[in-house]
C-alpha positions as CSV (number, residue, x, y, z in Angstrom):
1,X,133.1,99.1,147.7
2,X,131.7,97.3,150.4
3,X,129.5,98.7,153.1
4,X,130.5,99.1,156.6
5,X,128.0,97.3,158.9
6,X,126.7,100.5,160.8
7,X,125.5,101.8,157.5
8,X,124.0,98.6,156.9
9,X,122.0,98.4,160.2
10,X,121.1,101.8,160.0
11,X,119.4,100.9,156.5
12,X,117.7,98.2,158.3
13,X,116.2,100.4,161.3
14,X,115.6,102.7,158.8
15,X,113.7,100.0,156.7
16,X,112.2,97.9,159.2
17,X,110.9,101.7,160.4
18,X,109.0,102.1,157.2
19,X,107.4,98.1,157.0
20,X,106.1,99.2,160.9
21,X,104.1,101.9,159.3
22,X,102.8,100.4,156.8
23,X,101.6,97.9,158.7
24,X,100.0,100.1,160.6
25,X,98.1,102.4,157.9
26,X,97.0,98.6,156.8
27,X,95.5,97.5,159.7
28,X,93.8,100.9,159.8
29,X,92.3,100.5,156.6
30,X,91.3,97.0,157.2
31,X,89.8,97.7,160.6
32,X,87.9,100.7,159.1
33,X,86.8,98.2,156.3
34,X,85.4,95.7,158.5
35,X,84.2,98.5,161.4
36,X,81.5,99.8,158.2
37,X,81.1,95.9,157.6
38,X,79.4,94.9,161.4
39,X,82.2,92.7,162.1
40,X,82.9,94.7,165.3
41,X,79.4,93.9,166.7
42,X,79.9,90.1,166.3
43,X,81.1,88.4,169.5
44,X,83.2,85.7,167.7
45,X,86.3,83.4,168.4
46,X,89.6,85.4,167.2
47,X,90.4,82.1,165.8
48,X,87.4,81.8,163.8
49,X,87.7,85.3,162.4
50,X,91.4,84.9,161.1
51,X,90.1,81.6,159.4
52,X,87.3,83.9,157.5
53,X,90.0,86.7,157.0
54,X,92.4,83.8,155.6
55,X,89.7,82.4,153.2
56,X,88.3,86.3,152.2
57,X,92.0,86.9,151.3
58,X,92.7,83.6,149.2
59,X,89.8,84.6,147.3
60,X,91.3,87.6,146.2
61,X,94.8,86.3,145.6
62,X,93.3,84.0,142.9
63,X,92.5,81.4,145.1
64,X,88.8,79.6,144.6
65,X,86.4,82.1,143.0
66,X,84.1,84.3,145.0
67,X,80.5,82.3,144.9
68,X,82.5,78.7,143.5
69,X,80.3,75.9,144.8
70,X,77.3,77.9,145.5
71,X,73.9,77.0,143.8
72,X,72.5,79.6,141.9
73,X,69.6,81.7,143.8
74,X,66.2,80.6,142.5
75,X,64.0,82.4,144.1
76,X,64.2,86.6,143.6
77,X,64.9,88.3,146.6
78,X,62.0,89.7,147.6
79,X,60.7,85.8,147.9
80,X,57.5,86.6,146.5
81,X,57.8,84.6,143.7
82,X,57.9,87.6,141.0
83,X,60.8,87.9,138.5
84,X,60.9,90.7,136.4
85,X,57.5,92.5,137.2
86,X,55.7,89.1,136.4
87,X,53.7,87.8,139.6
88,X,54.3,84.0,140.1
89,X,50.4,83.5,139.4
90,X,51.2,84.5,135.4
């Protein structure tokens, strides 16, 4: 049996109800995310954040590897020259 077209729009505003909020609890969890991040307190281009956003969220479909291309770190962090307890002197 087919369906008559108002039950079919009603599914749709019914459905298209339910993508709104989700959107919406996404973009609350993502702006909550990148609130705890800083990223509210950098004046930067809208442009140039949805390029970062685009390239964050490649990485995490499977796209190129979070840290692909970067050099290992040589130094520790401290900069001081001393890896594992051992000053750079030893």
């Amino acid at each position: 049996m087919k369906k008559p077209t108002a039950k079919i729009r009603e599914e749709i505003a019914r459905l298209q109800e339910q993508l709104k909020q989700a959107e919406t609890r996404d973009a609350e969890r993502i702006g909550r995310i990148a609130l705890r991040a800083g990223i509210g307190e950098i004046e930067v281009e809208e442009a140039d954040l949805l390029s970062a956003f685009e390239e964050v969220a490649s990485q995490f479909r499977g796209g190129k590897k979070l840290g692909q291309g970067r050099k290992p770190e040589t130094t520790p962090p401290n900069g001081a020259g001393e890896v594992a307890g051992q000053s750079a002197e030893t």
